[in-house]
Backbone as CSV, one residue per row, in Angstrom:
resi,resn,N_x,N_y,N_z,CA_x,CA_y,CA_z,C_x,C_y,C_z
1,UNK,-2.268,-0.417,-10.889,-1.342,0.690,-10.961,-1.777,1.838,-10.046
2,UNK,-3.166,1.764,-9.916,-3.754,2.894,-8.954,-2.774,3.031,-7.452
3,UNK,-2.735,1.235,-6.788,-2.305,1.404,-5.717,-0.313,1.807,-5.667
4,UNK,0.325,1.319,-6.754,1.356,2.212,-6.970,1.744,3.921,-7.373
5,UNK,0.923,4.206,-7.323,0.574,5.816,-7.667,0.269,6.495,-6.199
6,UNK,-0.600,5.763,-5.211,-0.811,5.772,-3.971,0.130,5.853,-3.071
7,UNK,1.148,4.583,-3.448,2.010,4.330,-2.272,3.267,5.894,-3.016
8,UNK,3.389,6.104,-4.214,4.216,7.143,-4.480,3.683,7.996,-3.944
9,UNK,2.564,8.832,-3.921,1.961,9.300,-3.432,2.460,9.591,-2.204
10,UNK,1.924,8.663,-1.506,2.728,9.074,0.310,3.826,8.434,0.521
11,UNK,4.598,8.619,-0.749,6.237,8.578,-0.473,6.847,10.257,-0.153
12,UNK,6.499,10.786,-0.573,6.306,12.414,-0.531,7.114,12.717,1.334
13,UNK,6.501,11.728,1.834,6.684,12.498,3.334,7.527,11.115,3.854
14,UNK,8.288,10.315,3.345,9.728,9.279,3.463,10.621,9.985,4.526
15,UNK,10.666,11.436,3.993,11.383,12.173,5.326,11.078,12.897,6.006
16,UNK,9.601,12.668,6.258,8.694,13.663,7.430,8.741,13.310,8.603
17,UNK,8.203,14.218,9.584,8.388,14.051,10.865,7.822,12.778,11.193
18,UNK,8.190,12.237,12.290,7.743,11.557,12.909,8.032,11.474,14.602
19,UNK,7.498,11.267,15.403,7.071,10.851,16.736,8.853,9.963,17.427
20,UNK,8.901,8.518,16.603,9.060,7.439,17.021,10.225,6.817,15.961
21,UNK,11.253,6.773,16.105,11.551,6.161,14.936,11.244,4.924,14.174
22,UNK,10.271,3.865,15.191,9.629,2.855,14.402,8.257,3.087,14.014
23,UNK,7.800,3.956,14.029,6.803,4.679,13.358,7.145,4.718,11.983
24,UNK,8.555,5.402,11.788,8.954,6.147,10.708,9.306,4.668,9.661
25,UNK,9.844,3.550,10.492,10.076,2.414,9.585,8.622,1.693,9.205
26,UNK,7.237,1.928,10.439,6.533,1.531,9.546,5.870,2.003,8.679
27,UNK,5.812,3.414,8.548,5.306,4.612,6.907,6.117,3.573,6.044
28,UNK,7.550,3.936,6.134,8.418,3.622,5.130,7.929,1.564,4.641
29,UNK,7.905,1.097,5.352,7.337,-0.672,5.206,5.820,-0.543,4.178
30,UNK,5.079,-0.037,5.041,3.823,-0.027,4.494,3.447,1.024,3.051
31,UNK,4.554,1.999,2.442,4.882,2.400,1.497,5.315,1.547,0.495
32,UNK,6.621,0.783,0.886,6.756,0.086,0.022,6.024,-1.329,-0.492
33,UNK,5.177,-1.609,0.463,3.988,-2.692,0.066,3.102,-2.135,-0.421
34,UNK,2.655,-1.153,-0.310,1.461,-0.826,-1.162,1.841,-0.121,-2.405
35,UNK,3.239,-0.019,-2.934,3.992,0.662,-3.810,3.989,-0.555,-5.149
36,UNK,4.792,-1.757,-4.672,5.153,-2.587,-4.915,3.781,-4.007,-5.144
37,UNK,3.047,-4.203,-4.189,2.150,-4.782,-4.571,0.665,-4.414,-5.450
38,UNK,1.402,-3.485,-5.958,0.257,-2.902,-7.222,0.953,-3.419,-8.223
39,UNK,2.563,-3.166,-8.652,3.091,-3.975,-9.813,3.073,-5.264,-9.735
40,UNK,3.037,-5.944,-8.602,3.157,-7.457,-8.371,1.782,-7.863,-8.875
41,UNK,0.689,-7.197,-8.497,-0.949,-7.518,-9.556,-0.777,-7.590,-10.720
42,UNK,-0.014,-6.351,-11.269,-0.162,-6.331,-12.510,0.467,-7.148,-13.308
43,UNK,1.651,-7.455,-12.527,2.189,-8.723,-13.599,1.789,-10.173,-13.046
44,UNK,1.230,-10.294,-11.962,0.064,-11.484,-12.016,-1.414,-11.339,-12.728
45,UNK,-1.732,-10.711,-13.067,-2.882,-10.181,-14.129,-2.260,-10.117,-15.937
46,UNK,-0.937,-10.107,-16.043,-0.287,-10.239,-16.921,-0.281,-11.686,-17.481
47,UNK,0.747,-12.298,-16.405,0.473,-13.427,-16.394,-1.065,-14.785,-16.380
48,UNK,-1.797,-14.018,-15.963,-3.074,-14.922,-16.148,-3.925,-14.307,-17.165
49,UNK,-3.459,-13.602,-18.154,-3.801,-13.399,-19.551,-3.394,-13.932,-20.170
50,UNK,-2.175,-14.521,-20.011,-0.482,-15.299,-21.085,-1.583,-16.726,-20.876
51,UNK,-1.422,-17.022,-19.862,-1.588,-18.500,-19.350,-2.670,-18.546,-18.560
52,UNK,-4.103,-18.913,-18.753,-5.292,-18.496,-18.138,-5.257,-20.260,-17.195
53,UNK,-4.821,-21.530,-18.152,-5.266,-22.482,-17.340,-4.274,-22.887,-15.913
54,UNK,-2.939,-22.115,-15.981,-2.082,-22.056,-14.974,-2.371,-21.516,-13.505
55,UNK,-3.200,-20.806,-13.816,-3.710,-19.824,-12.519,-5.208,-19.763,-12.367
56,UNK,-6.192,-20.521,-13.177,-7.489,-20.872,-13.223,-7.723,-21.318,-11.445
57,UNK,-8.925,-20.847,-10.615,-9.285,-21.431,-10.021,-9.725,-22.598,-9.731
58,UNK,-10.795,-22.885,-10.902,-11.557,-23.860,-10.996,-10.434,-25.331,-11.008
59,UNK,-11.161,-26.282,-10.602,-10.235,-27.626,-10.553,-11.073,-28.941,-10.292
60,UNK,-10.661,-30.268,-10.721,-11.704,-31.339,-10.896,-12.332,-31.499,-9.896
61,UNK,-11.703,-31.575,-8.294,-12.664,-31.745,-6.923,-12.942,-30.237,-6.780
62,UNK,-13.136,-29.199,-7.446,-14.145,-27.940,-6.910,-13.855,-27.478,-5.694
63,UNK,-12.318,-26.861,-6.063,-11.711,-25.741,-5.413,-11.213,-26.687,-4.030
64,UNK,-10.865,-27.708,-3.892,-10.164,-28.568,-2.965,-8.900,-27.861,-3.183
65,UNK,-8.332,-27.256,-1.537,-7.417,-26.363,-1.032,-5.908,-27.543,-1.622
66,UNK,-5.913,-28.483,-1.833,-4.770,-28.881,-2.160,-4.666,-29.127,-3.821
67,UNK,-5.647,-29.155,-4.427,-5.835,-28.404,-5.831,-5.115,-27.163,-6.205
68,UNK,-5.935,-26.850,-5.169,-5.826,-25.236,-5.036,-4.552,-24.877,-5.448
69,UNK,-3.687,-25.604,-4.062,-1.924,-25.605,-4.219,-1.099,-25.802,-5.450
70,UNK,-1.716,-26.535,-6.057,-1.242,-27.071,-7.466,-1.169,-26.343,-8.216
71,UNK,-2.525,-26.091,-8.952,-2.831,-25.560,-9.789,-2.893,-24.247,-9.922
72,UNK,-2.661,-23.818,-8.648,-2.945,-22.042,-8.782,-1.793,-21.172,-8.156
73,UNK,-0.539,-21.416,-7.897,0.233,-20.818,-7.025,0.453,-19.463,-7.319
74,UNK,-0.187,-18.646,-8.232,-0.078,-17.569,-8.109,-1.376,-16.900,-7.937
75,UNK,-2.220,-17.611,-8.012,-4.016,-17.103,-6.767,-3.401,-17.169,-5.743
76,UNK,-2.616,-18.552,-5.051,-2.522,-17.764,-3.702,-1.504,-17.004,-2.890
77,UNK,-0.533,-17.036,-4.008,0.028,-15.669,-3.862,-0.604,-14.512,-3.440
78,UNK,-1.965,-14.121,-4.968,-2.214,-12.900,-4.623,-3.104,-12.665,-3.652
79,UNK,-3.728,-13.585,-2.770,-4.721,-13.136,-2.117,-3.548,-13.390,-0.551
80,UNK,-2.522,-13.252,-0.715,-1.653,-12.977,0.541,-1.315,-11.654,0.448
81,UNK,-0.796,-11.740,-0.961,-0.767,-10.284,-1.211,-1.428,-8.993,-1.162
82,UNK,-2.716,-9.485,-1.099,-4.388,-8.813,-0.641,-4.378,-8.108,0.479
83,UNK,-3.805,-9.591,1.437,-3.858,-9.256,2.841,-3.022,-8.450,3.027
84,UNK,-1.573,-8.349,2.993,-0.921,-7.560,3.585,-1.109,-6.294,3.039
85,UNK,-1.321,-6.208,1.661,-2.009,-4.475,0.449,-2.791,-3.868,1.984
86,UNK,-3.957,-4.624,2.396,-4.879,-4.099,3.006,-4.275,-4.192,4.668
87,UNK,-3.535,-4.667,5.148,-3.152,-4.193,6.589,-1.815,-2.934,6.208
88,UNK,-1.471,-2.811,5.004,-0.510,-1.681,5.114,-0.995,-0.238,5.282
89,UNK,-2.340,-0.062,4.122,-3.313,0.852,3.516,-3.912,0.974,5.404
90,UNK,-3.954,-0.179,5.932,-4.620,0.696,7.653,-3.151,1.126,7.944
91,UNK,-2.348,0.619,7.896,-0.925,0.937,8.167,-0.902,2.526,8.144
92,UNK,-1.111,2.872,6.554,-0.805,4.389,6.687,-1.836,5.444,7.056
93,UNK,-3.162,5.082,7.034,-4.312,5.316,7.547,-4.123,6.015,9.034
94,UNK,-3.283,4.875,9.694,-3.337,4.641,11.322,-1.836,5.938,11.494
95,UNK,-0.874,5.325,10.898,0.549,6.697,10.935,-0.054,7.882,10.633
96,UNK,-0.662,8.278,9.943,-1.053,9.987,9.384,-1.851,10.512,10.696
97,UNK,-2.841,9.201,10.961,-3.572,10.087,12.427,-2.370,10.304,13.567
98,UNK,-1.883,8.959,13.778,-1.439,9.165,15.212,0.293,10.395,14.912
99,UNK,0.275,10.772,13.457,0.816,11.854,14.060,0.797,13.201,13.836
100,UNK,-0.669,13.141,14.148,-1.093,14.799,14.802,-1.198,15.059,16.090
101,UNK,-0.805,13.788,16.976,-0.982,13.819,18.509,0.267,14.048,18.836
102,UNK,1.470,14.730,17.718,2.969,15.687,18.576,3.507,16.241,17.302
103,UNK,2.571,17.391,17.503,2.795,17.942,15.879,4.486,18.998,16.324
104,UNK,5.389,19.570,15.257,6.347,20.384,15.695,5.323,21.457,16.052
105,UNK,6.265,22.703,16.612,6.166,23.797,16.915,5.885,24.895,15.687
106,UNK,6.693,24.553,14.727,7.069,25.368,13.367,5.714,25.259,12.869
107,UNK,4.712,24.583,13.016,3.428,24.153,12.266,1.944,25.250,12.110
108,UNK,2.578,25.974,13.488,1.776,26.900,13.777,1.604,28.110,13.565
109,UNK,2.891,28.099,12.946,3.919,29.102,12.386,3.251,29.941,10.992
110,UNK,2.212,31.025,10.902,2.393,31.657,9.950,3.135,31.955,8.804
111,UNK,3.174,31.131,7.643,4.242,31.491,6.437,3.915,32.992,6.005
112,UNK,4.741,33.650,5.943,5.076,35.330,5.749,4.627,35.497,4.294
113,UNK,4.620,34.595,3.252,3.779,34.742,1.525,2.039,34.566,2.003
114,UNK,1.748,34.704,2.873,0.232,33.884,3.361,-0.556,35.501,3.378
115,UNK,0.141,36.716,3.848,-0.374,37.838,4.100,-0.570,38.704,3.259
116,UNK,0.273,38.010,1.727,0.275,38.986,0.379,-1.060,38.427,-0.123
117,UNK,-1.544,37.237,0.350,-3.163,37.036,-0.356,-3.990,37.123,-0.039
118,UNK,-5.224,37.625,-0.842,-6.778,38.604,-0.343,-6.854,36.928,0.212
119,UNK,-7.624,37.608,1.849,-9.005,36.996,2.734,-10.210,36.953,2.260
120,UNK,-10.874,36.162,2.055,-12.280,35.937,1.798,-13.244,36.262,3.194
């Protein structure tokens, strides 16, 4: 649930500036995967509480990849799901930097409530 709290998190800026408009589709992509594949854990973690021998790794030839297939189709679900969690998370990592390299104009901009509060 952490990583759905995250991706809400930097849903916040869905309509922030951006550079590029495929920039802006990949915030918005990599939001909704890292939004979405936090509930998709949880109800595969759901599910392999319900039904532990359905999604068990273990298997008679010892983790033979076509075992694997059988017996576990929602292990390897989630470790696809892993992958893409973790190329989105650089996803938004990589969007937040690259856009401070064309920030607006307005940014620089003194807000006028900023002068009613004591300087340290």
């Amino acid at each position: 649930m952490a990583s759905a709290a995250y991706g809400s998190l930097h849903a916040t800026a869905w309509n922030g500036y951006f550079v590029r408009p495929l920039e802006r589709m990949y915030w918005r992509a990599s939001i909704l995967i890292v939004a979405i594949s936090g509930v998709i854990k949880a109800v595969s973690n759901l599910l392999q509480y319900l039904n532990p021998p359905l999604l068990s790794l273990r298997s008679a030839s010892h983790y033979r990849y076509a075992d694997l297939v059988r017996t576990s189709p929602f292990k390897l679900a989630t470790y696809f799901l892993w992958f893409i969690f973790v190329a989105a998370r650089y996803a938004l990592v990589f969007e937040a930097l690259a856009s401070l390299r064309k920030l607006p104009v307005k940014i620089y901009e003194t807000p006028s409530w900023s002068q009613y509060l004591p300087h340290l």
